[in-house]
Every structure is written in C-alpha cells, then in structure tokens.
N, C-alpha and C positions, 0 to 999 in steps of 0.2 A: 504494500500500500504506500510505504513512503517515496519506492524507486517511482513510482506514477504521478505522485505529488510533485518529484524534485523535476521529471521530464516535462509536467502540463506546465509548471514554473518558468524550465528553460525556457521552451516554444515561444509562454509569452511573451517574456523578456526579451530575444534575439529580434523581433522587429525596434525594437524600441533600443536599443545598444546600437543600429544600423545608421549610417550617416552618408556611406559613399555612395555615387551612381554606378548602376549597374548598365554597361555600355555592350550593345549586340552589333558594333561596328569595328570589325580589327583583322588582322592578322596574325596567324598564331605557328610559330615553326616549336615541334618537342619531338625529344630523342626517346623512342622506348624502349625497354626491356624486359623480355619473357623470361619471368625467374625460374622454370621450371625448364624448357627449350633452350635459353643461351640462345637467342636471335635478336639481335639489334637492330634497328630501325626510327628510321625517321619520318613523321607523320606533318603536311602543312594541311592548314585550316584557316576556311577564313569565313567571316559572317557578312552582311549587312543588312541594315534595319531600316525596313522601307516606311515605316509606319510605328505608331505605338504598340498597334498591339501585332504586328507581322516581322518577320525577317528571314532571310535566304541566306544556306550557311552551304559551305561545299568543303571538303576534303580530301586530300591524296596521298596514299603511302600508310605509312603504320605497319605494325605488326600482323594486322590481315591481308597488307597488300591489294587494296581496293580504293576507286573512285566511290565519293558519295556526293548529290546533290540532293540539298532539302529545303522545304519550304517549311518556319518555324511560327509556333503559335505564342503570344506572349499573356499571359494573366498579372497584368502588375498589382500588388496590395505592398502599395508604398516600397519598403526598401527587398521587400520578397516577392521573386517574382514565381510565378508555377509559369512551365511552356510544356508544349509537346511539339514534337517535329516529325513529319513526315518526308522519306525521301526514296531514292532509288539509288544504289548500289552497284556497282561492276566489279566483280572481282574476278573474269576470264570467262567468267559461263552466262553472260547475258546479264539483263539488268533484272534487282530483283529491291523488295521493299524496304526499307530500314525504320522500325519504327522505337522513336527516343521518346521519354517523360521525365522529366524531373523540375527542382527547385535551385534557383539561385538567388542569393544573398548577401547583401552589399553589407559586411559583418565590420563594421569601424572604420575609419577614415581610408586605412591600406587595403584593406581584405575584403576578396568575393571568395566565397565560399559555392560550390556547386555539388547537388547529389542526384544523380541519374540514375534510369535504368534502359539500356540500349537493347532490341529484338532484334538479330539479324538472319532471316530463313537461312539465307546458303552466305559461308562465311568462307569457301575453297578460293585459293588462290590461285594465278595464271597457271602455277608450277606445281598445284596439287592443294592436299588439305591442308590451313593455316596451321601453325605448332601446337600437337597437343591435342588437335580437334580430332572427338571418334564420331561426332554425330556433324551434319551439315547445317546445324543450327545453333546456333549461339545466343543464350543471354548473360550480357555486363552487367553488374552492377559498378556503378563508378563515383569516386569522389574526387574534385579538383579542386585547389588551392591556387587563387590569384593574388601575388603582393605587388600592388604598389609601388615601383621605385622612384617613379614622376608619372605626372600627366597621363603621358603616354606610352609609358614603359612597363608592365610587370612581368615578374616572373611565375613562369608557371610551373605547378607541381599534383603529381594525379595519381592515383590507384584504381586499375580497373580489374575486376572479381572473376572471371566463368562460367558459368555453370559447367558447361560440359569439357572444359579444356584443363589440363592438368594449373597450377601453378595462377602465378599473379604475374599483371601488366603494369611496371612502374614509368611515368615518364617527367620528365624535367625537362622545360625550354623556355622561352619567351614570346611576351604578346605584344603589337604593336595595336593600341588605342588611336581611331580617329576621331 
C-alpha cells in the first residue's frame, strides 16, 4: 500500500518539477550496442513538427538495420506529453508497419526524459535475422535520456529491452535542436 502511495505521489509531482520545452524538431546521430551479440552500430534520426499536435520522424541504420518513416501523434498536458506514431519500415523484405507509444517529459531545466514501447512485425535485416532474433517480431520497451548542454545541443542516452531477442540495446550520441 505505501509502494502505490509513494508512485501516485511521484506521477503527480513530475508535471509540476517540469520546466523545459519539449522540442519534436532535431536531428539525432547515436552509436549502439547489443550487449548480448557484440554488434555495433550507428543509428541517425531525425523528426519535425508540422503542427502542435503532429510531426514526421524518419530513421536509418541501428542495430536492426532498417529505414523507418513515420507520421507522429502528439497529446501535450503541459510539460508531459503522450504520442503515438505510426510508420512503415524496410529492412530488405518490403515495407512493413512500425507501430510506437509512449511519454515524454521535459523533467527540469536540462532533462527530457522518454519511455516507449516500439511493435515491429518483421525486424530481419538485408543480411538475415537482426542479433538474437528467433521470432520475426519484435517488441522494445525503451527509455531515453536527453541532457541539455545549450540550446541546441544534448546529449543522448537510451536503453532499449526485447522481448524476443536475447540481451539489451545500449546507445549514447547527440541531438541537434532546431
């Protein structure tokens, strides 16, 4: 009972602690690493934000080895925002759906904070199945860490989960804010 009190506590508190803007316009280059496979890899991403409550995010490379374009949905309540995003995926065998949900949160002057959950049907790479993978379908769970060095500079840091892949995806790089 009190572990439920001290979480319903947090929840409320973390809008109210939040101060920074939460920005769906940037570029974002990060280096990954399969802790379980030993494959490195470099993943770039980049968004923009047509609207308030819309934005278009695309991506290439990473650890699955696949294109993704998506079209992003934005729910702002103040410094937390909920999205989900819809997109299509190529990773050698045609285009297939990618579908993302999660919260981001502008946690203090420096810090956004981000907690996702990515579905991806078929996750097989040009050169076969991604590291680790025994099924053709993959779900993430993921958490990402944005600091703040200026304006328009952070750096980024993220852990993304499995289900069906052995091990963890660590990645460290930078993001340019426009």
């Amino acid at each position: 009972m009190k572990l439920r009190s001290v979480i319903a506590a947090a929840c409320l508190a973390l809008p109210a602690m939040s101060v920074a803007e939460i920005n769906y316009t940037y570029v974002q280059g990060t280096y990954q690493v399969w802790t379980e496979e030993k494959v490195h890899k470099w993943l770039i991403k980049g968004s923009y934000q047509v609207n308030d409550s819309l934005y278009l995010t695309a991506e290439d490379g990473g650890i699955f080895d696949f294109r993704n374009a998506s079209v992003g949905f934005i729910a702002p309540m103040n410094n937390l925002h909920l999205y989900g995003q819809l997109g299509l995926g190529d990773s050698g065998d045609g285009l297939n759906p990618i579908l993302e949900g999660g919260a981001r949160l502008a946690a203090g002057d420096a810090m956004e904070l981000r907690g996702a959950i990515r579905y991806m049907p078929e996750v097989y790479a040009a050169n076969g199945p991604a590291p680790g993978v025994t099924d053709d379908e993959e779900l993430l769970f993921i958490v990402e860490a944005n600091y703040f060095a200026s304006e328009k500079i952070s750096l980024v840091g993220g852990l993304s989960i499995p289900t069906e892949a052995d091990g963890m995806i660590l990645e460290l790089g930078a993001r340019y804010n426009f």
